[in-house]
VOMARKE-619918 format. One line per 8 residues: number of its first residue (from 1); their letters; for each residue x, y, z negated of N, C-alpha, C. Coordinates in steps of 0.2 Angstrom, whole numbers. Atoms other than C-alpha are relative to their C-alpha. Layout:
NUM = a = X,Y,Z,X,Y,Z,X,Y,Z  ...
END
This chain:
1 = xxxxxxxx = 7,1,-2,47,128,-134,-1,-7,-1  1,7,4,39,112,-141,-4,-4,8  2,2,-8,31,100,-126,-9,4,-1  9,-4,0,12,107,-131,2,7,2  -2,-8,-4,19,126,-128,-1,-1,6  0,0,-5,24,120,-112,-6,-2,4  6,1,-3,8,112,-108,-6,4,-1  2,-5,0,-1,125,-114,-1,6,3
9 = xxxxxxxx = -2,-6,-4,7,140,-105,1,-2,5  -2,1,-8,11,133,-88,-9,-7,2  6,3,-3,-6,126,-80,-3,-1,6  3,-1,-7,-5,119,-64,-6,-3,2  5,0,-1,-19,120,-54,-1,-5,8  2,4,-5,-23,104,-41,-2,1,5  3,-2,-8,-34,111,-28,3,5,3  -3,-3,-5,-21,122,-24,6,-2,2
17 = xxxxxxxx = -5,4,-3,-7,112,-22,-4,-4,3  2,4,-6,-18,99,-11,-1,6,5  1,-5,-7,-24,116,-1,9,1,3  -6,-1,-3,-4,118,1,2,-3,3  -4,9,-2,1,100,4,-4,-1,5  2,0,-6,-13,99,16,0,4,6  -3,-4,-6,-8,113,27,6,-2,2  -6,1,0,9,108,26,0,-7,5
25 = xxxxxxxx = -1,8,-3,7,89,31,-7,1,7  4,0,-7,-4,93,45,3,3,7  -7,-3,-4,10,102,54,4,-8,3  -4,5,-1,19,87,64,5,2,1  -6,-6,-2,36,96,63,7,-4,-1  -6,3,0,49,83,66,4,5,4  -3,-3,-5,63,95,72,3,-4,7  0,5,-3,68,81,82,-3,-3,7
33 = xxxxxxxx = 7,2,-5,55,79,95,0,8,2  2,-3,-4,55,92,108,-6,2,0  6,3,-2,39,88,114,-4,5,-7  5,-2,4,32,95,95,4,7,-2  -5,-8,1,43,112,95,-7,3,-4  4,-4,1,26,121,93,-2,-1,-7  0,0,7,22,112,76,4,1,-4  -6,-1,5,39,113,69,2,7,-1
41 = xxxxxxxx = -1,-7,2,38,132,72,-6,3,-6  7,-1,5,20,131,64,0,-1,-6  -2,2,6,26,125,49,6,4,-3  -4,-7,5,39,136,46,-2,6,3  4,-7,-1,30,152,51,-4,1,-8  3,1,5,17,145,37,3,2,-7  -3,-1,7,29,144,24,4,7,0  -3,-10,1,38,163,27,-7,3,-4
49 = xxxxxxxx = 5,-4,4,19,168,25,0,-2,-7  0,3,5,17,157,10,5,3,-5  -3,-3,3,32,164,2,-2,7,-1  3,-7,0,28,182,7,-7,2,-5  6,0,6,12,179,-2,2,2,-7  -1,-1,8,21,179,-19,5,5,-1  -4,-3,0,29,193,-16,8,1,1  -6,2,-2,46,187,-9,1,4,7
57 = xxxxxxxx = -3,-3,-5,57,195,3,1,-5,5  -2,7,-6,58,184,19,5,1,5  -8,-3,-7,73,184,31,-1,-8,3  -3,10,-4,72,167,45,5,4,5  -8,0,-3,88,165,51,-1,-6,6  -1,5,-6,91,155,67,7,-2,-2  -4,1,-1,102,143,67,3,-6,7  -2,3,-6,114,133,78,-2,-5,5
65 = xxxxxxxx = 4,7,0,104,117,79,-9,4,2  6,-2,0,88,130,84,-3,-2,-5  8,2,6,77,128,66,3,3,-3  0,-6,5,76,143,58,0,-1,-7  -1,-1,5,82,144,41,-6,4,-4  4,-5,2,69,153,30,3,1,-9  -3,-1,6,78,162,14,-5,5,-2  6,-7,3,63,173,2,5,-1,-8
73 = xxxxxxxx = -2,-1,6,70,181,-11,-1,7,-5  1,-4,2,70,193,-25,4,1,-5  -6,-2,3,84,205,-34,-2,-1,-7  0,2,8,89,199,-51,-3,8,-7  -1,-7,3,84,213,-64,3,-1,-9  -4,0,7,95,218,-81,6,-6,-1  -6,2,-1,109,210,-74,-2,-8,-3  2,7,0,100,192,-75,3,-3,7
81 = xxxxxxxx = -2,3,-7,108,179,-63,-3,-2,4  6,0,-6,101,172,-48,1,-8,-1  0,7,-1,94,154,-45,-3,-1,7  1,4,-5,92,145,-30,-6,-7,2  6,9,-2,76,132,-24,0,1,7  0,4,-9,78,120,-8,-4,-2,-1  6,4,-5,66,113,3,2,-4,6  2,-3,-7,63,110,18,-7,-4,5
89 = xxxxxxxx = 7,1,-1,48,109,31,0,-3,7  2,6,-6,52,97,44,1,-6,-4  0,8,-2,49,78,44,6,-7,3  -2,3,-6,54,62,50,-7,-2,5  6,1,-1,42,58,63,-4,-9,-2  6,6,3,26,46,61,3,-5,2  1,5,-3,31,35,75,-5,-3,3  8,5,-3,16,23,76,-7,2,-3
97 = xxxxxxxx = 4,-3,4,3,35,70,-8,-8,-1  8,2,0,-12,20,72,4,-8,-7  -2,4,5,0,8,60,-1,4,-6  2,-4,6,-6,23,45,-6,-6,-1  4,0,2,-20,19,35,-5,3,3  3,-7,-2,-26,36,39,3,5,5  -4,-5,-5,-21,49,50,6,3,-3  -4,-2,4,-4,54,45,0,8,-2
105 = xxxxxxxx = -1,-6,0,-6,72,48,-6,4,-4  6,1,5,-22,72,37,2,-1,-7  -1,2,5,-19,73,19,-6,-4,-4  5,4,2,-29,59,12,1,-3,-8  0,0,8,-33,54,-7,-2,-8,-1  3,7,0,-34,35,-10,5,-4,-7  -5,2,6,-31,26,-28,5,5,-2  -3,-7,4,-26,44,-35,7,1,2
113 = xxxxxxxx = -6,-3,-3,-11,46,-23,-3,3,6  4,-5,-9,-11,59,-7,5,-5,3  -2,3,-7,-5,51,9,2,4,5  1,-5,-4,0,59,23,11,0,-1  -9,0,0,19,61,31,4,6,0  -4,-5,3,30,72,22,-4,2,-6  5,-1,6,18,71,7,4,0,-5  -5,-1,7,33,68,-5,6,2,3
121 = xxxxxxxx = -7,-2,-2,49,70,7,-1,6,6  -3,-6,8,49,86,6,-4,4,0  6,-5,1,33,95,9,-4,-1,-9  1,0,7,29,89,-8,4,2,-3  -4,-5,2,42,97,-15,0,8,1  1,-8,-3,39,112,-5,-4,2,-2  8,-2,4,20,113,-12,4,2,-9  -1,-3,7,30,112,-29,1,5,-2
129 = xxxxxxxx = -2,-6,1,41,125,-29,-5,6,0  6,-5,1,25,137,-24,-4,0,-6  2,2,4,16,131,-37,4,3,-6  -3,-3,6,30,134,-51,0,5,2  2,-9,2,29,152,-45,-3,5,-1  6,-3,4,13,155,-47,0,0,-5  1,1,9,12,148,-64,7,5,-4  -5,-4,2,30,159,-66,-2,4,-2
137 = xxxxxxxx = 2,-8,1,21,175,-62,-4,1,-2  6,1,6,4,168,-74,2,1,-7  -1,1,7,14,168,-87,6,5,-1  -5,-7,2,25,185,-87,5,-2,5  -6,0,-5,37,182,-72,7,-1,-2  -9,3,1,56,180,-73,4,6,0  -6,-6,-2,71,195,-74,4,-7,6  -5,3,-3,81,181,-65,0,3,8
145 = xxxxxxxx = 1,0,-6,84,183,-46,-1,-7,4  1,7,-4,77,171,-34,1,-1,7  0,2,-8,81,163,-16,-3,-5,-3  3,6,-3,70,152,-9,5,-2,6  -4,4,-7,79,140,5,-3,-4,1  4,5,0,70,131,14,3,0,10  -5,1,-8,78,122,32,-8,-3,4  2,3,-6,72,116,46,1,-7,5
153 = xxxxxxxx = -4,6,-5,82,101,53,2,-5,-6  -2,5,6,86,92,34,-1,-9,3  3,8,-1,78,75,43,6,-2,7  -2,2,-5,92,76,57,7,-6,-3  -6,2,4,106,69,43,6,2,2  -6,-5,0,117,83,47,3,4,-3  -1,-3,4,125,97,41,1,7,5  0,-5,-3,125,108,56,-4,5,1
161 = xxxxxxxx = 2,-8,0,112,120,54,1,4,-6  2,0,4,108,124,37,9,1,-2  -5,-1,1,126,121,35,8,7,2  -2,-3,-6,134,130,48,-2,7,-3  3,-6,3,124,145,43,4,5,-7  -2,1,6,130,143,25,8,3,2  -7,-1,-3,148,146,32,0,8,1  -4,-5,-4,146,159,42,-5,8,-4
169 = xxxxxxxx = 4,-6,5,134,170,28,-2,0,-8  0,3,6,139,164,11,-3,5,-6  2,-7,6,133,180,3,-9,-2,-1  9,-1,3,114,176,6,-1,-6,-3  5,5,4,114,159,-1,5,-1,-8  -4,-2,8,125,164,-17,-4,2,-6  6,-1,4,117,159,-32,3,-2,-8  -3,5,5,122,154,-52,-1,-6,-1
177 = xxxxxxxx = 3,4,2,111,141,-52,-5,-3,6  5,4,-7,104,128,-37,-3,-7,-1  3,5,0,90,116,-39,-4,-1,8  2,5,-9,88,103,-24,-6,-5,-2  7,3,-1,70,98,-23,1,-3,6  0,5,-7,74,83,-11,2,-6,-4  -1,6,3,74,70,-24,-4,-3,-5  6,2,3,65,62,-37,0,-5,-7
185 = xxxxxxxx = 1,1,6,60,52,-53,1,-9,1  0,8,-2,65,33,-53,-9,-5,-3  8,0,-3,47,29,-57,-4,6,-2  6,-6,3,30,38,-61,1,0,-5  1,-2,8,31,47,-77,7,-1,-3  -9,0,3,51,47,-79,1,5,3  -5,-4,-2,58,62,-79,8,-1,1  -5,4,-2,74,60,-72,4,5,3
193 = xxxxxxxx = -6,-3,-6,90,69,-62,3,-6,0  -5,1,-5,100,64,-50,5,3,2  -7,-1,-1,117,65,-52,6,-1,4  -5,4,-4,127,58,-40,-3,-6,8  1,2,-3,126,55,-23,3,-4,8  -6,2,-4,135,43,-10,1,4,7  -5,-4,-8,145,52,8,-4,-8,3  0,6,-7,141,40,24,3,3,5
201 = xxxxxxxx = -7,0,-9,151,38,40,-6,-3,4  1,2,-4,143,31,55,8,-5,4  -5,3,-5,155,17,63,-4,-4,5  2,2,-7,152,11,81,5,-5,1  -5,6,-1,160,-6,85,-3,-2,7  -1,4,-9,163,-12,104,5,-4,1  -4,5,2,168,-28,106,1,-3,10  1,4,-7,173,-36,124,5,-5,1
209 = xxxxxxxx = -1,7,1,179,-52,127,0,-4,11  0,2,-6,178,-54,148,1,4,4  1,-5,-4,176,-45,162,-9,0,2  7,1,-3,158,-52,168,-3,-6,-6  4,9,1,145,-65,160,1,-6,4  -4,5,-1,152,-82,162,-7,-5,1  3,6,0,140,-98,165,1,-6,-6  -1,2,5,138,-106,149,2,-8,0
217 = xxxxxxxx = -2,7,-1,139,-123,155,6,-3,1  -4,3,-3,154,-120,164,6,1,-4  -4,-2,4,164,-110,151,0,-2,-5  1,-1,8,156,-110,135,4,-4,-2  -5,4,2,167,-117,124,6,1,-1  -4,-2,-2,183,-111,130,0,9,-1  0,-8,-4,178,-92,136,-2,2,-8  3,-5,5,178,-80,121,-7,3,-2
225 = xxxxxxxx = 8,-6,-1,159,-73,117,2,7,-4  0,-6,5,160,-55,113,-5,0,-7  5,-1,6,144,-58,102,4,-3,-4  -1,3,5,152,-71,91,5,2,-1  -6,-2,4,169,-61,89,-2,7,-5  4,-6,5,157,-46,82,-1,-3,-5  2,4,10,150,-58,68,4,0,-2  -5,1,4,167,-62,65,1,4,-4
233 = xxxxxxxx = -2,-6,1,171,-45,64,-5,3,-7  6,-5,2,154,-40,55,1,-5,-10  -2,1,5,158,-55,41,5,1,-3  -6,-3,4,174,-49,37,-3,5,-6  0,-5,4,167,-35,29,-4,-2,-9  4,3,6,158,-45,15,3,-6,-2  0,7,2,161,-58,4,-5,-6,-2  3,5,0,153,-75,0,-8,1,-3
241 = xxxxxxxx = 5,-3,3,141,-66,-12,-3,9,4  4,-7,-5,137,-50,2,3,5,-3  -2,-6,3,147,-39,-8,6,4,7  -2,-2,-4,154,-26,3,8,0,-1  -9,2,2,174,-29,6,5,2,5  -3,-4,-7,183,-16,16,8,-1,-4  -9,0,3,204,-20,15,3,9,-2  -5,-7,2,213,-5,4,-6,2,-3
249 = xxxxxxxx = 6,-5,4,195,-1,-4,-4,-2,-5  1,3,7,191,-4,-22,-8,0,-1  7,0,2,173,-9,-25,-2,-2,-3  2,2,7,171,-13,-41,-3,2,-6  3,-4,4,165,0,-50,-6,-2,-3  6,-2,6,152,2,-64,-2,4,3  5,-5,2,138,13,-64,-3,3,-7  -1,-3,9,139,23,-83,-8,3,2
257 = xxxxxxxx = 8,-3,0,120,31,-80,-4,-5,-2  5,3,0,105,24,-83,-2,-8,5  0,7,-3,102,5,-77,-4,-1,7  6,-1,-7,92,0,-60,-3,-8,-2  3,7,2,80,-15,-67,1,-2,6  2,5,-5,82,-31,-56,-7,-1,4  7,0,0,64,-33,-57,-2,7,5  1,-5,-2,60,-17,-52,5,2,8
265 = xxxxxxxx = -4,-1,-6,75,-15,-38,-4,-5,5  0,4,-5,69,-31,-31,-8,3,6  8,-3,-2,49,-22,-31,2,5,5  -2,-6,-2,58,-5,-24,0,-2,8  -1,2,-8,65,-14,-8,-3,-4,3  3,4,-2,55,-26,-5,2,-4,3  -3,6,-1,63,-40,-5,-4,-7,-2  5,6,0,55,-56,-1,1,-5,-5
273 = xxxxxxxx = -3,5,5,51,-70,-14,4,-6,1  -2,6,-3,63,-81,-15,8,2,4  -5,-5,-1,77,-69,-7,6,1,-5  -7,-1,5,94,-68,-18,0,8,4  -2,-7,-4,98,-49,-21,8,-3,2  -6,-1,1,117,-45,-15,3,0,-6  -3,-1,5,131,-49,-29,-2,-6,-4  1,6,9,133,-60,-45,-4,1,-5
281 = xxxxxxxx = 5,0,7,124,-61,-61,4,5,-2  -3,-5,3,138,-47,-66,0,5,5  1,-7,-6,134,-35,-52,-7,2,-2  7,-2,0,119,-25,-57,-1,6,6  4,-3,-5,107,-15,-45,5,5,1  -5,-4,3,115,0,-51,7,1,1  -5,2,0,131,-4,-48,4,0,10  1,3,-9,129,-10,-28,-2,5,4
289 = xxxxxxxx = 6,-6,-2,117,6,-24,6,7,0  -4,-7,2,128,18,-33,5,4,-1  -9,-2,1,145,17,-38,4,-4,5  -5,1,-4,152,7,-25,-1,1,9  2,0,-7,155,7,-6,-4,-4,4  5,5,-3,141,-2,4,0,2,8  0,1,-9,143,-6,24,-7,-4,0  6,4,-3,126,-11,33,2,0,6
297 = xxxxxxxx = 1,1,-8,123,-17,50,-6,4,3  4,-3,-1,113,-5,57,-7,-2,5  -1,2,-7,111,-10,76,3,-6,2  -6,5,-4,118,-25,86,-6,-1,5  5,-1,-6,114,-26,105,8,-5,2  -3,3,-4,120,-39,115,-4,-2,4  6,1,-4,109,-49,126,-5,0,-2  6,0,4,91,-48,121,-4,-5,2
305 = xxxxxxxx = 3,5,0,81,-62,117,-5,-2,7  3,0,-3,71,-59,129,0,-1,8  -4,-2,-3,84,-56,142,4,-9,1  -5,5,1,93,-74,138,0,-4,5  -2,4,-4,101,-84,149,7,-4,0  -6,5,1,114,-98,150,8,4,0  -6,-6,-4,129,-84,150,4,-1,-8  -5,-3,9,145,-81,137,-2,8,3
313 = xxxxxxxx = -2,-8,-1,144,-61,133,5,3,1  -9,-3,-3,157,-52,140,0,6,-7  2,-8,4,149,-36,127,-3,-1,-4  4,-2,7,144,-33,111,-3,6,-4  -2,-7,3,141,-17,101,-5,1,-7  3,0,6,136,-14,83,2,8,-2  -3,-5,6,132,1,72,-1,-2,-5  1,0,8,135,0,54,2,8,-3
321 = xxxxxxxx = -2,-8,4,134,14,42,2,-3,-6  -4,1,6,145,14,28,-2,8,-6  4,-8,4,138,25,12,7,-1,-6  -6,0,4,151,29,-1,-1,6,-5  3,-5,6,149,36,-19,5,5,-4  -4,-6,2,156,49,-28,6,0,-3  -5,0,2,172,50,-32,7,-6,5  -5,2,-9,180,43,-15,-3,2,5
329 = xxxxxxxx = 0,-2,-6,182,48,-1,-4,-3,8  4,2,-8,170,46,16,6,-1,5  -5,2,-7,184,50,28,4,-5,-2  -3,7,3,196,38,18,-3,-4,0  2,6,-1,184,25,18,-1,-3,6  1,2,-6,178,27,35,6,-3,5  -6,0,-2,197,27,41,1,-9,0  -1,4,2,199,12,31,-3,-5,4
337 = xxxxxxxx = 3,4,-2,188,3,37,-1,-3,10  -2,1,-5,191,5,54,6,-2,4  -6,5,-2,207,-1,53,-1,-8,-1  2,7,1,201,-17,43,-3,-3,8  4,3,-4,189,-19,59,4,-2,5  -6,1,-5,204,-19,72,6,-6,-4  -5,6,1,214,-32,60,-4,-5,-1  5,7,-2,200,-43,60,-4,0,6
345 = xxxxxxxx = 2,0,-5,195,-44,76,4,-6,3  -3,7,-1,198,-62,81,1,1,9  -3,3,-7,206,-71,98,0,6,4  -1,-4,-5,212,-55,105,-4,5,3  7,-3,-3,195,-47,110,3,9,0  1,-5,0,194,-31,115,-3,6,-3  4,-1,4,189,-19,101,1,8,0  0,-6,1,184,-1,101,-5,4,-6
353 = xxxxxxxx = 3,-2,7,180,9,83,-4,7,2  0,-7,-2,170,27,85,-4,1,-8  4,-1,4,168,35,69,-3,7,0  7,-7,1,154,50,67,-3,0,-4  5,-3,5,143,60,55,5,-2,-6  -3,0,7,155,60,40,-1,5,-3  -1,-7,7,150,69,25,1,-6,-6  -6,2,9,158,66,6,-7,-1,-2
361 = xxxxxxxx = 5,2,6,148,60,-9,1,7,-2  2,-9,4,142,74,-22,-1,-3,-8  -1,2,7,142,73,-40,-2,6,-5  1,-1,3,136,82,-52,0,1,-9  -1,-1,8,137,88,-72,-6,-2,-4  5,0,5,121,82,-81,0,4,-8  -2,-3,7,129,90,-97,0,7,2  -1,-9,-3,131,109,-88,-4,2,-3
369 = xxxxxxxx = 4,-2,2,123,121,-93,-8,2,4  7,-2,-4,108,125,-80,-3,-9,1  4,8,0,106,105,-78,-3,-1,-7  3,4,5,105,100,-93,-6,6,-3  6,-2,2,91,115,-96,-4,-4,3  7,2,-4,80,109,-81,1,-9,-4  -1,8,3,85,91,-89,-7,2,-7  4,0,7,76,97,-106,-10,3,3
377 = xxxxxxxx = 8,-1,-2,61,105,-96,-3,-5,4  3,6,-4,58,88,-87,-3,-4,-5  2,5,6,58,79,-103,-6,3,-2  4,-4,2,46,94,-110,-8,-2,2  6,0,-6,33,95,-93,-3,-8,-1  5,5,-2,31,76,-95,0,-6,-9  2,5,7,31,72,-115,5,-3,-1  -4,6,-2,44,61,-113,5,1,-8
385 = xxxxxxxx = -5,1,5,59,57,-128,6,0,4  -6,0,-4,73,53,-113,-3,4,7  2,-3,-10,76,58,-97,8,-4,3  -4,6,-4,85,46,-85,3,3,4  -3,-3,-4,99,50,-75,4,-6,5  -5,6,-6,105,40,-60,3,1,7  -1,-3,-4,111,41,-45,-5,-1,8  3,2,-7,107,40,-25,5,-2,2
393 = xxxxxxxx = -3,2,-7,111,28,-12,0,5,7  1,-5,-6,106,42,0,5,5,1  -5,-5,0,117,57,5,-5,8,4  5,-7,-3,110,76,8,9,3,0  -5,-4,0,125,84,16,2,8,-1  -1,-7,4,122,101,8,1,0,-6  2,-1,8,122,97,-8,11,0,0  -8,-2,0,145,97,-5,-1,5,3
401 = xxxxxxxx = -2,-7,-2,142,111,7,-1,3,-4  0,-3,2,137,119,-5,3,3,-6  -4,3,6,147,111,-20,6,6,2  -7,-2,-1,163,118,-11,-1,7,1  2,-7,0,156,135,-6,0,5,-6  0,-3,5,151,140,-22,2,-5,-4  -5,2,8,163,131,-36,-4,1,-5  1,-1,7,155,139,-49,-7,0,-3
409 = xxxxxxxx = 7,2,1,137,135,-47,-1,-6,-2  3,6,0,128,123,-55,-6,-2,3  8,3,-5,117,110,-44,-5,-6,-4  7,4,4,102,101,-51,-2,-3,8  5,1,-4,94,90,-40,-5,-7,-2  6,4,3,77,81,-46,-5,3,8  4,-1,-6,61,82,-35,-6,-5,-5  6,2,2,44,74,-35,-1,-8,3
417 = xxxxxxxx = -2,8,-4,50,58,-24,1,-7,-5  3,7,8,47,41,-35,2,-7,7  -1,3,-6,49,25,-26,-5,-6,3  4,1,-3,31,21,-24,-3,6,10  2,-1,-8,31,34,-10,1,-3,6  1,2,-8,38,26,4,4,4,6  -3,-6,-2,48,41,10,2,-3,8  -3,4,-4,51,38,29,-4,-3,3
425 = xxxxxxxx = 4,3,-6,39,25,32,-7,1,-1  6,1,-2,22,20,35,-4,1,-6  4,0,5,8,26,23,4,6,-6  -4,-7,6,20,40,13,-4,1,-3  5,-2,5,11,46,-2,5,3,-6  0,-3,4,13,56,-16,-3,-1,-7  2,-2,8,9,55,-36,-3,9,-1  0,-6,1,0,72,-38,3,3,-8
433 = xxxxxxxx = -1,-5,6,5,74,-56,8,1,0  -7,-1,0,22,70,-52,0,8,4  0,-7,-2,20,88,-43,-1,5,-5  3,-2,6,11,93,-57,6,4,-5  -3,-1,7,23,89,-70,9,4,3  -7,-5,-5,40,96,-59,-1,5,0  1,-3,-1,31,110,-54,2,6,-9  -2,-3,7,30,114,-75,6,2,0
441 = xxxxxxxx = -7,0,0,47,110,-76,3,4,4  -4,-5,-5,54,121,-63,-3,9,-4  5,-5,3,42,136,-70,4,0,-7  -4,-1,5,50,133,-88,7,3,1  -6,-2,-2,65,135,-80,2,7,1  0,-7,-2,63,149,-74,-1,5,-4  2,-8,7,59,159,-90,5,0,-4  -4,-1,6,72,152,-100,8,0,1
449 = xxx = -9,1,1,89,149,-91,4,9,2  -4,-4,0,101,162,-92,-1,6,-7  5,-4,5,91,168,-111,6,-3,-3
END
């Protein structure tokens, strides 16, 4: 099918993806917040109906974490296989809803992007998939079989509901072919997957050094500060160039994908002028982000400025998150690294490590067979000649569960996220044709794989 076929026969229709994205984003549904339980049910109630509309069989599953799971689906026919599309319709929350522009819960339209929070992460996504299956069933439907999955808890950066679930019910979410709408396009108008994604750990560092606060006057100088054995502790991990440098752990790696321009990395993170990125002139973006292991300082609490007084610290405490790419190990790094932080831990101090939330990196086949089709209908949906494949610094801990679960599926994961939206913070917005042209792309997909 040539790129004009495809734009010809798949014709999505705008005013009804903003009717969907603006019922969806006006739902505040952080699962997270108690206090907004009523919204978070509102929004997944919406979307059972929403599927149920298109003729899907709905089933919400309760899970462990309370946030109903909501699976629609429909039996393959002529012994066609089954595909699999994620979602999910909780958020992070606003936070500071009067630091918006706009009302966050308000879909709003400014210099031809929507606004609004959860507009690309992942409610726009979630408007996509509707969208590809109306234009699926305008244009002769599918033999294939379909599950819809769509969570409730994705923004907790766990793996315990949705997860959990998957475990203990592996029959409903079994599929040949799973595309993970929870990612996106390195900019507007690049088609793109995402291959490969780094594991994180969570490490908690306590550092103490006294029994009480000291009088600075009388000790300082002498008496140990917990806060300055943590720095000790916090530069070890780096060297002179910021490069992360955990003892026993190789970080040196290449990134063989698609490159991450300087220029464009420096624009993405916002980094001030004038600011050196992390790394040499022989470390690219790409590189730093992707294929090796990277420690941040997440947290550090000691006395607070505000708080300050002539005293040595007796107590320190840091959280760093450690993100780790594919083809090592999360527990092995986190391990590792928790050893390094106990052999570097100067004059004796008293050091306690607590590692949590470890999930593995993820990887995928760009060459497979159902990738690399939606790979060709991305190129298709947007005109394109390439189609760019890179990785994520992020990690979606379903994307191994479900790697290990089902072995023999192939997982895709692209989306409508770019990295003018903003995902997370203030002002979040969406590209609509980036919805547009996925949208297509998932819709081709769907007529052609397994033909």
């Amino acid at each position: 099918m040539t790129d004009n076929a495809v734009r010809t026969t798949y014709q999505p229709q705008r005013d009804r993806i903003f009717a969907d994205l603006s019922t969806l984003v006006s739902f505040n549904s952080p699962h997270s917040t108690p206090a907004l339980a009523d919204q978070h049910e509102a929004a997944c109630a919406w979307t059972a109906k929403a599927l149920e509309g298109l003729g899907l069989e709905v089933t919400r599953y309760p899970t462990v974490d309370d946030a109903d799971t909501i699976v629609a689906k429909r039996e393959p026919k002529n012994g066609a296989p089954t595909v699999l599309l994620y979602s999910h319709y909780d958020v992070v929350p606003a936070n500071n809803p009067e630091a918006w522009t706009n009302d966050p819960f308000e879909l709003t339209e400014r210099d031809g992007r929507w606004y609004g929070r959860g507009a690309a992460d992942c409610k726009g996504n979630l408007a996509m998939h509707l969208e590809a299956l109306r234009m699926l069933e305008e244009n002769g439907g599918t033999d294939l079989g379909l599950k819809v999955v769509v969570e409730g808890s994705e923004e907790l950066g766990g793996d315990d509901g949705l997860g959990k679930l998957i475990e203990e019910k592996p029959e409903v979410f079994e599929a040949d072919a799973i595309l993970i709408a929870d990612s996106g396009n390195m900019a507007v108008g690049v088609p793109t997957l995402t291959t490969s994604l780094r594991g994180s750990a969570q490490v908690k560092v306590t550092v103490e050094t006294l029994a009480n606060q000291v009088h600075s006057g009388s000790y300082g100088g002498a008496a140990p500060d917990a806060a300055h054995a943590l720095m000790v502790i916090a530069t070890s991990l780096f060297d002179e160039h910021g490069r992360t440098t955990i003892d026993g752990v190789d970080a040196t790696a290449k990134w063989d994908g698609d490159p991450y321009d300087r220029e464009a990395f420096r624009a993405d993170a916002t980094v001030l002028e004038g600011v050196q990125l992390l790394g040499t002139v022989d470390d690219e973006p790409a590189d730093l982000v992707w294929a090796r292991p990277a420690v941040t300082m997440i947290g550090f609490t000691s006395t607070p400025v505000a708080e300050a007084m002539n005293a040595v610290n007796a107590r320190a405490q840091a959280q760093f998150n450690v993100r780790v790419p594919a083809g090592q190990s999360a527990a092995e790094i986190a391990q590792k690294m928790e050893e390094h932080i106990k052999a570097h831990t100067p004059w004796g101090a008293k050091v306690d490590v607590e590692v949590s939330g470890v999930n593995e990196p993820f990887s995928t086949d760009p060459k497979a067979g159902a990738v690399a089709t939606l790979g060709k209908c991305l190129k298709e949906a947007y005109g394109a000649d390439n189609l760019a494949v890179i990785g994520s610094g992020g990690s979606i801990p379903l994307t191994i569960t479900l790697q290990n679960t089902f072995p023999d599926a192939e997982i895709a994961l692209f989306g409508v996220e770019e990295p003018l939206c903003g995902i997370h913070g203030v002002d979040e917005s969406v590209d609509p044709t980036e919805i547009e042209r996925v949208a297509v792309a998932e819709a081709s997909f769907l007529q052609r794989y397994g033909k």
